[in-house]
PyMOL Python script that loads the backbone (N, CA, C, O; Angstrom):
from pymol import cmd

cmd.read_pdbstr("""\
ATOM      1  N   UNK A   1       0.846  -1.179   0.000  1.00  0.00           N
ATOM      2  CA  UNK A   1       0.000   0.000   0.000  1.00  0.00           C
ATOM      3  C   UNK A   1       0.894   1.246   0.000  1.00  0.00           C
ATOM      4  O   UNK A   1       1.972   1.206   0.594  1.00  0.00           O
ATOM      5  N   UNK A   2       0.526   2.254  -0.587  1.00  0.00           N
ATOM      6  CA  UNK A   2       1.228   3.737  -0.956  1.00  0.00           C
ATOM      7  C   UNK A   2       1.123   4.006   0.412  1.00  0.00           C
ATOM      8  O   UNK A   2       0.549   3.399   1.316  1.00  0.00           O
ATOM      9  N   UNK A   3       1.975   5.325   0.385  1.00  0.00           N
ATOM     10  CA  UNK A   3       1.458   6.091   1.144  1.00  0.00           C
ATOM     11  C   UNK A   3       0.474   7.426   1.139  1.00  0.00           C
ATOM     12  O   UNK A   3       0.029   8.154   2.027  1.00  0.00           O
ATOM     13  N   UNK A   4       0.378   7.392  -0.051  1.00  0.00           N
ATOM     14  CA  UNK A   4      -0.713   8.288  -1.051  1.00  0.00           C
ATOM     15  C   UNK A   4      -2.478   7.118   0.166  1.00  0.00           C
ATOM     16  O   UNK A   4      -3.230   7.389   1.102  1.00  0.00           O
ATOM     17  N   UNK A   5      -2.238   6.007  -0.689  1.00  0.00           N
ATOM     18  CA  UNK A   5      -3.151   4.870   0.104  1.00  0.00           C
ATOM     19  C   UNK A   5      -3.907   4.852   1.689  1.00  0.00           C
ATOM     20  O   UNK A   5      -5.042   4.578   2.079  1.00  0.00           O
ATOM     21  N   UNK A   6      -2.676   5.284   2.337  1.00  0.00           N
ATOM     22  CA  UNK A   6      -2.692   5.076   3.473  1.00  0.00           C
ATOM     23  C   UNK A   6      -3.439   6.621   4.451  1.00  0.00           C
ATOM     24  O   UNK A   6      -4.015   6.633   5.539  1.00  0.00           O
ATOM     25  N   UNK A   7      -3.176   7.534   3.690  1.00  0.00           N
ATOM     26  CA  UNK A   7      -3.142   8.948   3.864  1.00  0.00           C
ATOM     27  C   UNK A   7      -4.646   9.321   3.508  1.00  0.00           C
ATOM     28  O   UNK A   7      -5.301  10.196   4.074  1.00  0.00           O
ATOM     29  N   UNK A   8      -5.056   8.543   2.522  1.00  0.00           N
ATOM     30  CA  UNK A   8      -6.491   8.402   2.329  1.00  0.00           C
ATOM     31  C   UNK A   8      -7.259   7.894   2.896  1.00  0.00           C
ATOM     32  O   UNK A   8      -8.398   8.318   3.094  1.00  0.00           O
ATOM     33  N   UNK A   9      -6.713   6.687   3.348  1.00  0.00           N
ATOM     34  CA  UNK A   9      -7.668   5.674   4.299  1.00  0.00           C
ATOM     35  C   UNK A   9      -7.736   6.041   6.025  1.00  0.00           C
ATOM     36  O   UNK A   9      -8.273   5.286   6.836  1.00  0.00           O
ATOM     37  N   UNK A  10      -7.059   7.390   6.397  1.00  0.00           N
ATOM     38  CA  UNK A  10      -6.825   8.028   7.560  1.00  0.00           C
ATOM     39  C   UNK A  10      -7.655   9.592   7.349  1.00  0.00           C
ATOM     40  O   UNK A  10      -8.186  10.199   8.279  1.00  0.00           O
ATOM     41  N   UNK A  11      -7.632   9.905   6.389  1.00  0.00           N
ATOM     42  CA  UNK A  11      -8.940  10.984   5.945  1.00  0.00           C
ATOM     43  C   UNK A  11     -10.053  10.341   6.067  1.00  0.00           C
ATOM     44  O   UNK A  11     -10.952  10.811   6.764  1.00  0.00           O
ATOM     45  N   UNK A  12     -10.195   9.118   5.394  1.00  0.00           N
ATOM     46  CA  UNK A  12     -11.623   8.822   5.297  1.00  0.00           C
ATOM     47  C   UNK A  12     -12.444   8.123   6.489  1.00  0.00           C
ATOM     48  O   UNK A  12     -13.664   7.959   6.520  1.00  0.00           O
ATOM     49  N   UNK A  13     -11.599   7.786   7.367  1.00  0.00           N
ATOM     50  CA  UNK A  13     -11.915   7.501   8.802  1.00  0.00           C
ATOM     51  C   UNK A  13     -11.926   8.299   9.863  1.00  0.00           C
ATOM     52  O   UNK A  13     -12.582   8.022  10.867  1.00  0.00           O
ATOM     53  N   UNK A  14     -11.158   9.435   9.741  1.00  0.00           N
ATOM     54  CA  UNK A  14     -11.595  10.775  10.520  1.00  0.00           C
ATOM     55  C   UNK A  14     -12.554  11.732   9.633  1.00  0.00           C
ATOM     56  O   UNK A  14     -12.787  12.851  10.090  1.00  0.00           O
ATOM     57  N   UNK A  15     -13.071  11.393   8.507  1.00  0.00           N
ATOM     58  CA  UNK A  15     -14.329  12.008   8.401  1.00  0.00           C
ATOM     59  C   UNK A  15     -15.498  11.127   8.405  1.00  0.00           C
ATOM     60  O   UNK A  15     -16.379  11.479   7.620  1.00  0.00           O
ATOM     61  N   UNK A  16     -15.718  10.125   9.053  1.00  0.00           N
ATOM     62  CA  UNK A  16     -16.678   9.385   9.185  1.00  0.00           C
ATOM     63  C   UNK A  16     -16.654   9.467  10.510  1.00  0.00           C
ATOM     64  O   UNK A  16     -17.787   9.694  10.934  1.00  0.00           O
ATOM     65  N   UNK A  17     -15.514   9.342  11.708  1.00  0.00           N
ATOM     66  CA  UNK A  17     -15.481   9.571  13.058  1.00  0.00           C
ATOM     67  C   UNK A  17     -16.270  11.122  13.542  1.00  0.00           C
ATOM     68  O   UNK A  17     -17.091  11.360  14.428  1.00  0.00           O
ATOM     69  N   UNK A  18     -15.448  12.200  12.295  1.00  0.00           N
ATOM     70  CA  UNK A  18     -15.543  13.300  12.866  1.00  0.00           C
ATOM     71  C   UNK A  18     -16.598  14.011  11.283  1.00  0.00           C
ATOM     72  O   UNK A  18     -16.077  14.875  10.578  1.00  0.00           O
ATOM     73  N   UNK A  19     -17.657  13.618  11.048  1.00  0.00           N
ATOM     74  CA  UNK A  19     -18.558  14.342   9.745  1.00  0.00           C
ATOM     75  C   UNK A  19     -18.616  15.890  10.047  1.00  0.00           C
ATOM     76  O   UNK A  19     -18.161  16.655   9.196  1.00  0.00           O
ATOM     77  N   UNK A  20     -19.043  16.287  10.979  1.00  0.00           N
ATOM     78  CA  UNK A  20     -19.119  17.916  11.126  1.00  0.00           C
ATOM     79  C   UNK A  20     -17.507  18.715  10.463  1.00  0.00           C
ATOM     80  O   UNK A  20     -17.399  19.942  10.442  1.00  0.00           O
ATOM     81  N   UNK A  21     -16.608  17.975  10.069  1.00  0.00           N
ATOM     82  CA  UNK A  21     -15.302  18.483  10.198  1.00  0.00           C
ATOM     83  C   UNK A  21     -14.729  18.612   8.552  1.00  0.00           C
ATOM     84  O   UNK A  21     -15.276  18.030   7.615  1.00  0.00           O
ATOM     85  N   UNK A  22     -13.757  19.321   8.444  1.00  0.00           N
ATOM     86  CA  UNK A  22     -13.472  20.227   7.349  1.00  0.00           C
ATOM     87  C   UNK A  22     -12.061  18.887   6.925  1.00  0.00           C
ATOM     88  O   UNK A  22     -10.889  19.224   7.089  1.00  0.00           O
ATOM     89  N   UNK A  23     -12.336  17.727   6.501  1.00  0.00           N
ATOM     90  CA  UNK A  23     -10.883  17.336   6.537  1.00  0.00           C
ATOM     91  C   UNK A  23     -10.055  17.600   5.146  1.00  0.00           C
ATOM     92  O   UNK A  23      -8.907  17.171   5.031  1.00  0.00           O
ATOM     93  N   UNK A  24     -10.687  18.311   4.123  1.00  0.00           N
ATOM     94  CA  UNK A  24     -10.202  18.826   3.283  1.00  0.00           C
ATOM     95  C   UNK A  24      -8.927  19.464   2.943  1.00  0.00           C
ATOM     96  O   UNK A  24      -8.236  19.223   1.954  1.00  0.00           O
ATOM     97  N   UNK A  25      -8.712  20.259   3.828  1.00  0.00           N
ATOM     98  CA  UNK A  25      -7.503  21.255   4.247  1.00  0.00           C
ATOM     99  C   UNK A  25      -6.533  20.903   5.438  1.00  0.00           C
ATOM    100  O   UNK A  25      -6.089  21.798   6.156  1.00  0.00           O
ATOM    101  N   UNK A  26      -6.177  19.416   5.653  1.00  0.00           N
ATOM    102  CA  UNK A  26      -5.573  19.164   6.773  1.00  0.00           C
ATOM    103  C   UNK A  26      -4.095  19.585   6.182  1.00  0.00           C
ATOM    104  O   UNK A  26      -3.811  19.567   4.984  1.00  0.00           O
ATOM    105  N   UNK A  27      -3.128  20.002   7.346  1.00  0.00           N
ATOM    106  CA  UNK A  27      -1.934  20.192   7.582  1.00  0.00           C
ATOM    107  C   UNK A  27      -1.678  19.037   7.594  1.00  0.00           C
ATOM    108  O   UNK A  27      -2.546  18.344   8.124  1.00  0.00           O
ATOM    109  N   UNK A  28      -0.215  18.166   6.952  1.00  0.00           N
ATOM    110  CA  UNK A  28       0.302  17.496   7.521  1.00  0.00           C
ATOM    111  C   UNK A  28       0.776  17.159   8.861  1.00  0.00           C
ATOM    112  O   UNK A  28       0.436  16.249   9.617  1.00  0.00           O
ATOM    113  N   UNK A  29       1.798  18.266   9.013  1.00  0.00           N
ATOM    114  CA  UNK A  29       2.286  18.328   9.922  1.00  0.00           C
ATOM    115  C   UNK A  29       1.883  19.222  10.918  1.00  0.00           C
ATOM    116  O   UNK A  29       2.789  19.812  11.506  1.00  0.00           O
ATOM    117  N   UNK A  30       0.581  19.483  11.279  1.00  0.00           N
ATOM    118  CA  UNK A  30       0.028  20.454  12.510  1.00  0.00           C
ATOM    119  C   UNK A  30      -0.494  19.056  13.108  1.00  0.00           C
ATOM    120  O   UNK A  30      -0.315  18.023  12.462  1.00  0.00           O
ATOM    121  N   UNK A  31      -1.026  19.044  14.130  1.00  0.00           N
ATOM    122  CA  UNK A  31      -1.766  18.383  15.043  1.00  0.00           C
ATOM    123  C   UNK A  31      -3.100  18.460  14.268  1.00  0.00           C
ATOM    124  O   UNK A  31      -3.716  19.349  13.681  1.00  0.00           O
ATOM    125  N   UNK A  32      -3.346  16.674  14.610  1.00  0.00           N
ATOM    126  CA  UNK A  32      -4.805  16.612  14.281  1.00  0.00           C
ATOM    127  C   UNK A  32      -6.386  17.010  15.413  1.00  0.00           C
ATOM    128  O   UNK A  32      -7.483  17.490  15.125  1.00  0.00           O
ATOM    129  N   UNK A  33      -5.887  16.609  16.508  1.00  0.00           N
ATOM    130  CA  UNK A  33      -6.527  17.268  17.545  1.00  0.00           C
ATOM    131  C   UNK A  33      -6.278  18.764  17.242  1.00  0.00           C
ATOM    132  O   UNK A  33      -6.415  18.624  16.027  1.00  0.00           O
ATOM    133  N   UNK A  34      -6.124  19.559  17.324  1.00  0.00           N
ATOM    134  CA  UNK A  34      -5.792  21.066  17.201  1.00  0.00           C
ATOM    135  C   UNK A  34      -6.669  21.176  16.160  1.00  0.00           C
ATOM    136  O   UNK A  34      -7.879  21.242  16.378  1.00  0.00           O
ATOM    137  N   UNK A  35      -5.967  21.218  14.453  1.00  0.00           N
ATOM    138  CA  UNK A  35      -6.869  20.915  13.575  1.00  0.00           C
ATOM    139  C   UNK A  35      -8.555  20.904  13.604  1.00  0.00           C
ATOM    140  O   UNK A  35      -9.407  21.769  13.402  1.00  0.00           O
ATOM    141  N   UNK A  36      -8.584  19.783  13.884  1.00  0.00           N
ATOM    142  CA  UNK A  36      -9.918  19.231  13.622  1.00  0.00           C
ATOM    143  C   UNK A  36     -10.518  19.009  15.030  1.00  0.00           C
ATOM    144  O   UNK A  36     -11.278  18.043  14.959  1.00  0.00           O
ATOM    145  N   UNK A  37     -10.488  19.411  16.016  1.00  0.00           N
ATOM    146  CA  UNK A  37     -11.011  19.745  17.665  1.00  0.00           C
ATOM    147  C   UNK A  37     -11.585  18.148  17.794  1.00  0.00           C
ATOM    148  O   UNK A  37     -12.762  17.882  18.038  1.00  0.00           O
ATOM    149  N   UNK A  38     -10.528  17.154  17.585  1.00  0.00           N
ATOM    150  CA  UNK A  38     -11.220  15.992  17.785  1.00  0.00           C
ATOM    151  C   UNK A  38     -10.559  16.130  19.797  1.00  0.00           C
ATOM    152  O   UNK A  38      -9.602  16.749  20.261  1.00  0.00           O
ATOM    153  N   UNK A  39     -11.748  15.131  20.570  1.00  0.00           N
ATOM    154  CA  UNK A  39     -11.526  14.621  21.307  1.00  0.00           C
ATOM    155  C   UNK A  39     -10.846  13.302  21.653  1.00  0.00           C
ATOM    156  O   UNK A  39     -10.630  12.564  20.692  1.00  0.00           O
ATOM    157  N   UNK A  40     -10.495  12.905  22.781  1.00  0.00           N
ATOM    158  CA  UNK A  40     -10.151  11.779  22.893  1.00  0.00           C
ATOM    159  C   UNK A  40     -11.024  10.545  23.208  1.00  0.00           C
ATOM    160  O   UNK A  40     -10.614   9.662  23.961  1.00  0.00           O
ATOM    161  N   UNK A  41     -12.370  10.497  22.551  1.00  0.00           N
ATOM    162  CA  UNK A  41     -13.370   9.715  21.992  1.00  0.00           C
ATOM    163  C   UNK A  41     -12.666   9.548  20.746  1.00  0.00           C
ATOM    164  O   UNK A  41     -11.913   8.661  20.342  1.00  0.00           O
ATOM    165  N   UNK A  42     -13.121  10.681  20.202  1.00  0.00           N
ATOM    166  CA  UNK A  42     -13.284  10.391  18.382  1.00  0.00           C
ATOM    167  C   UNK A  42     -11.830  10.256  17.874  1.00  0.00           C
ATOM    168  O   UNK A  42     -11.621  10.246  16.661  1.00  0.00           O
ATOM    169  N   UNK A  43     -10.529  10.121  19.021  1.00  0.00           N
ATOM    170  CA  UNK A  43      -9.407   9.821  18.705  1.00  0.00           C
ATOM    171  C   UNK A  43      -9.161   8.350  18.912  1.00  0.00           C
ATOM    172  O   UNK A  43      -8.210   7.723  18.445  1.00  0.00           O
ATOM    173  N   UNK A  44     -10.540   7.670  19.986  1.00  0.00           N
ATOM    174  CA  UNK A  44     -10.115   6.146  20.498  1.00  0.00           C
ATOM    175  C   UNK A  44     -10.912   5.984  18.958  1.00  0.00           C
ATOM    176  O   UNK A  44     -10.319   5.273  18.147  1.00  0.00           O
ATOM    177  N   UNK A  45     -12.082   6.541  18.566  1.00  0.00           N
ATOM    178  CA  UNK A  45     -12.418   5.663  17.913  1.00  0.00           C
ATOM    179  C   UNK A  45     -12.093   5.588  16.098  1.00  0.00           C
ATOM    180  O   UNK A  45     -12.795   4.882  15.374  1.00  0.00           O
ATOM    181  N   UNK A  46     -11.016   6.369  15.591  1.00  0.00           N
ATOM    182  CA  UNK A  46     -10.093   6.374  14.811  1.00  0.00           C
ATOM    183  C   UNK A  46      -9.651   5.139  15.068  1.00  0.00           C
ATOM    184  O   UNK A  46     -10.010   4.120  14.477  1.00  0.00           O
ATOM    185  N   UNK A  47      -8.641   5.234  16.204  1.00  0.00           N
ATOM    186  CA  UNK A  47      -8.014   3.749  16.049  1.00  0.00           C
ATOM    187  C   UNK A  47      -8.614   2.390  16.464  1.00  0.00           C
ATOM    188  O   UNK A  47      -8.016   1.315  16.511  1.00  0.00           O
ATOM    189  N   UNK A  48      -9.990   2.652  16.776  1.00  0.00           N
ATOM    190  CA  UNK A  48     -10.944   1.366  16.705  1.00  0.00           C
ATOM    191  C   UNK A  48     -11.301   0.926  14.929  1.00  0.00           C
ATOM    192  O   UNK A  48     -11.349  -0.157  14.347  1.00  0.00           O
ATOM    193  N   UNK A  49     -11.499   2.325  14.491  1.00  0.00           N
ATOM    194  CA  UNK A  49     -11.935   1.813  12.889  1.00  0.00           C
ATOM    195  C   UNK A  49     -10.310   1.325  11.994  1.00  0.00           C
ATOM    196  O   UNK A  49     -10.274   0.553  11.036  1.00  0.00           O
ATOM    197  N   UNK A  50      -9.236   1.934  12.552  1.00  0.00           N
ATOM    198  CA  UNK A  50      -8.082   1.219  11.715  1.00  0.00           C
ATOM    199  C   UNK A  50      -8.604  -0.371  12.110  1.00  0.00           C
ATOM    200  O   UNK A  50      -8.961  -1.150  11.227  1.00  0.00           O
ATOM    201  N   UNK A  51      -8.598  -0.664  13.274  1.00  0.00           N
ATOM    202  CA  UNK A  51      -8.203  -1.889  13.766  1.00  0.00           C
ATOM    203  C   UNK A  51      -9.547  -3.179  12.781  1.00  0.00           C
ATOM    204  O   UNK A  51      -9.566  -4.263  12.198  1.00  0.00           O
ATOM    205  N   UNK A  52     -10.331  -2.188  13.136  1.00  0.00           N
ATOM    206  CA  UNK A  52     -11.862  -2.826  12.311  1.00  0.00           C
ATOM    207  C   UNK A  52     -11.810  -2.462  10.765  1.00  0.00           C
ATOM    208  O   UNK A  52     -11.869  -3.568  10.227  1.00  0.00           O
ATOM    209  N   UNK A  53     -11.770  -1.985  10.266  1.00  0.00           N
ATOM    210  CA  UNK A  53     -11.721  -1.895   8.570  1.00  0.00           C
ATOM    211  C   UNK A  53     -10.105  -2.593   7.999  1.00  0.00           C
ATOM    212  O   UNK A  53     -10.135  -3.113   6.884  1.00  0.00           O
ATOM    213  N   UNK A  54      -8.813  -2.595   8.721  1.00  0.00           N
ATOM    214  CA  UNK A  54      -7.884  -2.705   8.154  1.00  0.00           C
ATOM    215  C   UNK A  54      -7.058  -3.656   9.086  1.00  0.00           C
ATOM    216  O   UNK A  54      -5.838  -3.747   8.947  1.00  0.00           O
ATOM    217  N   UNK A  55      -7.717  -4.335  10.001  1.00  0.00           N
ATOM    218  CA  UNK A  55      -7.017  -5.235  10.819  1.00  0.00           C
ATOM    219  C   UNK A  55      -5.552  -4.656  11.222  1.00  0.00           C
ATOM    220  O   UNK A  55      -4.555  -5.309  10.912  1.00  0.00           O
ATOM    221  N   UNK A  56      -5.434  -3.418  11.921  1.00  0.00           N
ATOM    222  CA  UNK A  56      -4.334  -3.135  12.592  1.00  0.00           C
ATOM    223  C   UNK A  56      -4.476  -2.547  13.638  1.00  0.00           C
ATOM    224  O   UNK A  56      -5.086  -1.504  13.873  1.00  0.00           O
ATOM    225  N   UNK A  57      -3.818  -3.322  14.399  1.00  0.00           N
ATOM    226  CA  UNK A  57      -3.634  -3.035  15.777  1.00  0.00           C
ATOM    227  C   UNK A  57      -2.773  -2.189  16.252  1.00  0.00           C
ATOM    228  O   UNK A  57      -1.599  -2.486  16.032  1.00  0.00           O
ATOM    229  N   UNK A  58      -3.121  -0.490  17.280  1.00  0.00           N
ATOM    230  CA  UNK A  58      -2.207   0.293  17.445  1.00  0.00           C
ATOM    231  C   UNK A  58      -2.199   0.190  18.959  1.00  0.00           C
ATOM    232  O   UNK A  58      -3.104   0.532  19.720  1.00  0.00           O
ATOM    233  N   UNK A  59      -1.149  -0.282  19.232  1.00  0.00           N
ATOM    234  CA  UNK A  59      -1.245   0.201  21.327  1.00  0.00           C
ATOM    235  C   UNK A  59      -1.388   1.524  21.808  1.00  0.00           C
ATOM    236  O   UNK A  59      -1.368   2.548  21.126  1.00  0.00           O
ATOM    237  N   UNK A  60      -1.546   1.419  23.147  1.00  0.00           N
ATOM    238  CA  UNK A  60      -1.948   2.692  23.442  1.00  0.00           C
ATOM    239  C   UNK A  60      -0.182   3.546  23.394  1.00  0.00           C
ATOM    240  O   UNK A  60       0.023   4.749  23.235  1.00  0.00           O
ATOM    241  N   UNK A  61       0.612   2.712  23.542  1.00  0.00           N
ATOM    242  CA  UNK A  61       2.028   3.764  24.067  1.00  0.00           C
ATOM    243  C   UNK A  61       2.039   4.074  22.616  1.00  0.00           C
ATOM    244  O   UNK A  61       1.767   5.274  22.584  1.00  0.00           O
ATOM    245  N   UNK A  62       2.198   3.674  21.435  1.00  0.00           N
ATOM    246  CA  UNK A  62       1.892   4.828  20.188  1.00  0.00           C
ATOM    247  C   UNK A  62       1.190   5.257  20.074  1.00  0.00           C
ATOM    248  O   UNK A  62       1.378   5.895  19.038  1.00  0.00           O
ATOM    249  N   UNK A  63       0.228   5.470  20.448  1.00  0.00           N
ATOM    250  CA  UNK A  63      -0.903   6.829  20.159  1.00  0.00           C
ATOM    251  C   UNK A  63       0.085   8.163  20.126  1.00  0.00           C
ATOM    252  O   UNK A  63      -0.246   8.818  19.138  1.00  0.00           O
ATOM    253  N   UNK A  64       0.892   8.645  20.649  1.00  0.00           N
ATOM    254  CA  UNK A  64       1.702   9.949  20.272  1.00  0.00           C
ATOM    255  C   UNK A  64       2.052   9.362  18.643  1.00  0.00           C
ATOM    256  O   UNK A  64       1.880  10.338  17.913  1.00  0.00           O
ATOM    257  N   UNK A  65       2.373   8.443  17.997  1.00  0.00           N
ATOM    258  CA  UNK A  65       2.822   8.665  17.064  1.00  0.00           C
ATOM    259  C   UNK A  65       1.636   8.963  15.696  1.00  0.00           C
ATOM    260  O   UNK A  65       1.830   9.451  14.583  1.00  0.00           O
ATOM    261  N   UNK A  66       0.290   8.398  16.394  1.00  0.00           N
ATOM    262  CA  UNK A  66      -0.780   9.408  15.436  1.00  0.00           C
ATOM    263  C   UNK A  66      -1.103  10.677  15.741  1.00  0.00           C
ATOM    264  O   UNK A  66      -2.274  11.052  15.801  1.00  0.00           O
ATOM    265  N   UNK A  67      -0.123  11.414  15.950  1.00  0.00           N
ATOM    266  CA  UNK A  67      -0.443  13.135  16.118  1.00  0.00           C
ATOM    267  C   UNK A  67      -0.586  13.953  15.331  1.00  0.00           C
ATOM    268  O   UNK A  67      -1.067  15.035  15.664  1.00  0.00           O
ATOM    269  N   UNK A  68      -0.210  13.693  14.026  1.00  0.00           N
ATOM    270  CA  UNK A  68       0.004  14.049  12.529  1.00  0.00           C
ATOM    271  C   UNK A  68      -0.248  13.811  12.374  1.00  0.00           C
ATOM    272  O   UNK A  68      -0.426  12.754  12.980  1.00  0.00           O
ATOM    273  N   UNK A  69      -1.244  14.122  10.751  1.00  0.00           N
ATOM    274  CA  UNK A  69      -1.461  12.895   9.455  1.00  0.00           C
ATOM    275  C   UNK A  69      -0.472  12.713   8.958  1.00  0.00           C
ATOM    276  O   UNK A  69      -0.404  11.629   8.379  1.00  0.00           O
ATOM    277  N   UNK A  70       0.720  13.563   8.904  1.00  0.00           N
ATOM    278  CA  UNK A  70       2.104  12.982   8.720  1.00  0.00           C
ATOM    279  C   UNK A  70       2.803  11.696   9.109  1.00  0.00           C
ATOM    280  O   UNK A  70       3.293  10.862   8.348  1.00  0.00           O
ATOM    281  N   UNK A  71       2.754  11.687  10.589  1.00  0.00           N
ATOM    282  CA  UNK A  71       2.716  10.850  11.418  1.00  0.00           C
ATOM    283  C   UNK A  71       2.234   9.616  11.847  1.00  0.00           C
ATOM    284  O   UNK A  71       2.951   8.796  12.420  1.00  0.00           O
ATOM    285  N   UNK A  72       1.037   9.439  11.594  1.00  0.00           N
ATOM    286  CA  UNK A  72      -0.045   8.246  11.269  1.00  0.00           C
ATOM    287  C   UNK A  72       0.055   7.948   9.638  1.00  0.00           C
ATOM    288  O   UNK A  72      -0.566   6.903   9.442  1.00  0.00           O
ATOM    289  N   UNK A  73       0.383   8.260   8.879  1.00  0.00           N
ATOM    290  CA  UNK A  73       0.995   8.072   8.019  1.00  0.00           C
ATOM    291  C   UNK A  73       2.385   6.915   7.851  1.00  0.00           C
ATOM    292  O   UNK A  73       2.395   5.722   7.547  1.00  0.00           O
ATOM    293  N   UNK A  74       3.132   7.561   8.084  1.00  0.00           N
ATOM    294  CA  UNK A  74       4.944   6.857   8.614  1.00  0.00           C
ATOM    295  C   UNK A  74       4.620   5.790   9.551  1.00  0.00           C
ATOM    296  O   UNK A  74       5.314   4.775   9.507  1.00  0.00           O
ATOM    297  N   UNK A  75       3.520   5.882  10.523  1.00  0.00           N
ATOM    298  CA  UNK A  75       3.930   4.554  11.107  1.00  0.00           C
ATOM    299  C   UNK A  75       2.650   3.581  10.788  1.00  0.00           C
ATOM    300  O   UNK A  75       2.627   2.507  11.389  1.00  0.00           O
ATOM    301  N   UNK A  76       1.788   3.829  10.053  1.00  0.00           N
ATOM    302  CA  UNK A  76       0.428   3.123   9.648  1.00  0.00           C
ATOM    303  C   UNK A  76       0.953   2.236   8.103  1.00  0.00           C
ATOM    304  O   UNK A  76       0.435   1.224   7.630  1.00  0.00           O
ATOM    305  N   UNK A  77       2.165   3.042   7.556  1.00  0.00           N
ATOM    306  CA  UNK A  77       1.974   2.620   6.115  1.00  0.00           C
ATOM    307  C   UNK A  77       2.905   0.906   5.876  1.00  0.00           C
ATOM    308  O   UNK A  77       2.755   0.069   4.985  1.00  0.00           O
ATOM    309  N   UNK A  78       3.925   0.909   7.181  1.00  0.00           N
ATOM    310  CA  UNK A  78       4.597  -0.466   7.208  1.00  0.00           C
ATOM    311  C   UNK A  78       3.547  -1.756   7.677  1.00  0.00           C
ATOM    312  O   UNK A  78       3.567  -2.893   7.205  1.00  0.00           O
ATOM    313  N   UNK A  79       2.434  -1.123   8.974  1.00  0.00           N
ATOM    314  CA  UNK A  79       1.578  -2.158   9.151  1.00  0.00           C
ATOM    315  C   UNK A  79       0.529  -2.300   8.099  1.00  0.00           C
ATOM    316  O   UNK A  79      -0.216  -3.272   8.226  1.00  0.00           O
ATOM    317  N   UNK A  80       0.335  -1.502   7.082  1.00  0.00           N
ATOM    318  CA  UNK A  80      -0.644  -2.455   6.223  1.00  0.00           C
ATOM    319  C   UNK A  80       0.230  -2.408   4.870  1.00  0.00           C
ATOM    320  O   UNK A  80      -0.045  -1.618   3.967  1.00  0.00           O
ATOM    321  N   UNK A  81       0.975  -3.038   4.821  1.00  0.00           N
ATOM    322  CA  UNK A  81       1.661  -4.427   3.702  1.00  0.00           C
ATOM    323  C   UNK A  81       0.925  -5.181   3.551  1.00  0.00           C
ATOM    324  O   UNK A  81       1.181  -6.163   2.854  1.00  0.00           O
TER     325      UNK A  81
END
""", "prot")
cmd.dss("prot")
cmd.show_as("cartoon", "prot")
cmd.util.cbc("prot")
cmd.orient("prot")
């Protein structure tokens, strides 16, 4: 999978988590909480829908590394090979 792939499939799950939200214009590299005023609901349940649509499992001690879509990016794109 690209990372073009992967970058898409992390848009399209924070706009189904978060519909009221503009994910059109995301920063890479700004914070997605900041960004897009997600909580830490609609941040568990991001990584409930990776785990459920794409069978990947993220622990909780990486959760800092989905802080970015940059970021969730780089470390999302080796687990779905």
């Amino acid at each position: 999978m690209t990372t073009d792939e992967v970058k898409q499939i992390v848009i399209d799950i924070i706009a189904d988590v978060a519909p009221d939200e503009d994910v059109t214009g995301i920063n890479a590299e700004e914070s997605l909480r900041d960004q897009l005023d997600l909580d830490s609901m609609d941040f568990l349940d991001i990584v409930m829908e990776l785990r459920k649509r794409h069978k990947v499992e993220v622990p909780s001690e990486d959760y800092p590394k989905l802080a970015t879509l940059a970021s969730c990016v780089s470390y999302l794109t080796p687990k779905m090979q």
